[in-house]
N, C-alpha and C positions, 0 to 999 in steps of 0.2 A: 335656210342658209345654204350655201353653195361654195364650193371650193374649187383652186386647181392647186396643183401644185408648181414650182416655180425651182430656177438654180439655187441648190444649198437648203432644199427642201425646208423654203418659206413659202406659206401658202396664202395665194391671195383671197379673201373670202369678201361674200356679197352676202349681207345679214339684213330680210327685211323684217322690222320691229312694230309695233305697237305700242301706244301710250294708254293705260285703261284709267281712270279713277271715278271712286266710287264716293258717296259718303253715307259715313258711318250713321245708324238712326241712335239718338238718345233715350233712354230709360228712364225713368220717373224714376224717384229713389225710393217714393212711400208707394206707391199704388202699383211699381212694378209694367206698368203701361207706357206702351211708345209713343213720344213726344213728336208730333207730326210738324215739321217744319212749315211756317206761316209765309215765306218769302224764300227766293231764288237764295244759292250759294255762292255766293266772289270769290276766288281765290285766284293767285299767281300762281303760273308752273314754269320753275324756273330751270333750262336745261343747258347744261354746259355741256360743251363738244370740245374739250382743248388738245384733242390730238387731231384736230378738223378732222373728223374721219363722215361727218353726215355727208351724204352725196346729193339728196332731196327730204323734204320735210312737207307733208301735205295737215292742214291743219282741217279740225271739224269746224264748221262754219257755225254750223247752227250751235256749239258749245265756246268755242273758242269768240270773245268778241274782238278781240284785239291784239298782238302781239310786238314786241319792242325786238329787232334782229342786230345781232351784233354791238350790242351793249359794251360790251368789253373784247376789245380785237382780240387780244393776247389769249383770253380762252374761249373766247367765240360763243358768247353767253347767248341766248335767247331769252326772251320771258313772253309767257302767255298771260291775260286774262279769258280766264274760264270761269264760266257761270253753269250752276247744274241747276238745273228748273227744279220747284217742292214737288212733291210727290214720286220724287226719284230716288229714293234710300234706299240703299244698300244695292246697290244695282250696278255694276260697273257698267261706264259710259265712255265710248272709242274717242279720245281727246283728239289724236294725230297719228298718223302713221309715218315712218322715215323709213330711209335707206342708207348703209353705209357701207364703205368699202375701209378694207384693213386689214394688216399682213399676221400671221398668226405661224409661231414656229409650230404647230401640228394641231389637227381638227380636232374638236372634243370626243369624235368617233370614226373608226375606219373600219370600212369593210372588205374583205376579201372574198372571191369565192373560185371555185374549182371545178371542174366537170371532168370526171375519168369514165373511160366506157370498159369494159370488158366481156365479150360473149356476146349477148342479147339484154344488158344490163347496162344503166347510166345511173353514176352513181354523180350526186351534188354534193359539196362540202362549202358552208356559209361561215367563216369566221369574222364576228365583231368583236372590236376591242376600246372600251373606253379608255380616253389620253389620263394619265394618270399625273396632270397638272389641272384637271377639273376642279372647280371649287366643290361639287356636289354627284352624287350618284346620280346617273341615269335614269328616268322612271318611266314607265307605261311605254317600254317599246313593243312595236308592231314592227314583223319582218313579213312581208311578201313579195312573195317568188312565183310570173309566171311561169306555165309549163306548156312548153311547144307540143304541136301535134303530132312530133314524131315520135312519142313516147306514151305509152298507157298508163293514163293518168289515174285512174283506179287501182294500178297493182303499187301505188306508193308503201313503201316504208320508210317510217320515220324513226330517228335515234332519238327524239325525243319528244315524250309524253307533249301532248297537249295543240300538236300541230293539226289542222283543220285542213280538208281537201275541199274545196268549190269546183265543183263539176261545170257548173253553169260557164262561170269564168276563168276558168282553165287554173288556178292559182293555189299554192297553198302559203297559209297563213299562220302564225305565230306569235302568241301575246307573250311579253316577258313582263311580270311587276317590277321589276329594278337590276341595276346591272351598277356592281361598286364601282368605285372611283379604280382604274389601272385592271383589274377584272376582264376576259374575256368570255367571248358566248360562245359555242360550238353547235351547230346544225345539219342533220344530214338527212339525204333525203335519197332513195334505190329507185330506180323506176324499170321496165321492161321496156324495152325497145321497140317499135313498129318496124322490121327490115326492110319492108317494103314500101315505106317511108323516107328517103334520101340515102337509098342506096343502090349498089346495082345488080348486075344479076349472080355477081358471086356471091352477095350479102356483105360489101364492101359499104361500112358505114359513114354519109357523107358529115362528117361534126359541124359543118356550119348549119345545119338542122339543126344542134343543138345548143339554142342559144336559151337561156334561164336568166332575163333581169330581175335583179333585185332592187327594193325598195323598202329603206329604214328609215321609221318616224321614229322619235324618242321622246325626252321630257327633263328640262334641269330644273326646278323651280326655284333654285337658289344661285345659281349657276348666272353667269354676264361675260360677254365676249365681246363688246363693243369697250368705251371709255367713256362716255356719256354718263353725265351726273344729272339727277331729277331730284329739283326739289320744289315740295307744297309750301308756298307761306301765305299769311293771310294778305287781303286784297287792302292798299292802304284807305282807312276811312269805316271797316267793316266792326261792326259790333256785336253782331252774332257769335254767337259760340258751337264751335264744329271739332270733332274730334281726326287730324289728318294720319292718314297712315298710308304706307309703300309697301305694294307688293310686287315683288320683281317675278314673270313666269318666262323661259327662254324655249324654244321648241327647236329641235335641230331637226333639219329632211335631208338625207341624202341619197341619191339614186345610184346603183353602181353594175352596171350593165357589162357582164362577161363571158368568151366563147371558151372551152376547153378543149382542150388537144387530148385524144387518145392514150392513155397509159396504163399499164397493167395495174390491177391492185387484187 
């Protein structure tokens, strides 16, 4: 997902999605043994778009046989025929992929960050904050931050436990297991300075040397920020018996790239 922000602090966002579905294998009831599917699965996937917000819809070919577009104007219905080949249980299979665009009064996640220098010292501060109109917490965030070479990337401190230094690729890294709904995260990181590095001969430090992007993956599984309704029903004329179910997974990425001005601390 991708955002800007816009006048009156509506943000337009660009959200590319996935359709997965799986099917469920069946269970003998006496012998406890899984019922191996003798023939393909039909089913309809029926997607309503009624805030028109889809911008493109690419469908799988080799699963998708056929689709019905704009069934019903007023909500801008879709239907697919999906077939999942036997010996495909339990195995999610990429039905379609879409795009959509849509205005959103604030992003499910925002980041700020800070660079203050003092002495032969650069200090970084990363603050995330989950929007606290999320349906769901936050899960499995990844924060990485590369680190420019005007700073010695080995004399890192970090405020908090758990942060990882890559020498190789210059960056340090941070795994969080979950971040509540309205919740902030705090991050800091001290580094030493190279003088001799972008500055001059009075040991006048150039800061556009110090630039530190940042890069946040997270995880709603519960969470949905489009309008888009999915639904499984059986294919007309099918008499197999299949057990259907929905599972929604959302991934938010935001990149957020910032230089810091000089200030005491």
């Amino acid at each position: 997902m991708s955002c800007k922000a816009q006048m009156g602090k509506v943000y337009e966002c660009n959200v590319v999605g996935t359709i997965n579905v799986a099917v469920q294998s069946v269970q003998d009831e006496e012998s406890g043994t899984l019922i191996e599917r003798e023939m393909d699965t039909p089913f309809l996937l029926n997607i309503t778009d009624s805030s028109h917000q889809i911008k493109s819809i690419e469908e799988n070919d080799d699963l998708v046989t056929d689709f019905t577009k704009d069934i019903n104007a007023q909500s801008n219905q879709r239907v697919h025929h999906v077939l999942i080949p036997q010996h495909q249980d339990d195995v999610f299979l990429n039905v379609a992929n879409y795009e959509t665009n849509m205005k959103l009064p604030s992003p499910p996640v925002r980041v700020q960050t800070k660079v203050q220098v003092a002495s032969k010292f650069c200090r970084v501060g990363i603050n995330i904050k989950a929007d606290k109109m999320n349906e769901s917490n936050l899960t499995d965030l990844s924060v990485l931050m590369a680190v420019p070479n005007a700073v010695k990337g080995d004399t890192v401190k970090m405020s908090r436990r758990g942060g990882i230094w890559d020498s190789l690729k210059r960056m340090l890294v941070w795994n969080v297991k979950e971040l509540k709904i309205g919740a902030e995260l705090g991050l800091q990181a001290q580094f030493e300075i190279i003088l001799n590095s972008g500055g001059d001969d009075n040991g006048i430090i150039d800061t556009s040397a110090l630039c530190f992007p940042v890069l946040l993956r997270c995880s709603s599984l519960q969470g949905q920020l489009s309008g888009l309704d999915i639904d499984l029903l059986e294919a007309d004329g099918d008499e197999s018996i299949f057990h259907l179910t929905h599972t929604y997974s959302r991934t938010y990425r935001i990149m957020y790239r910032t230089i810091g001005q000089p200030e005491d601390f």
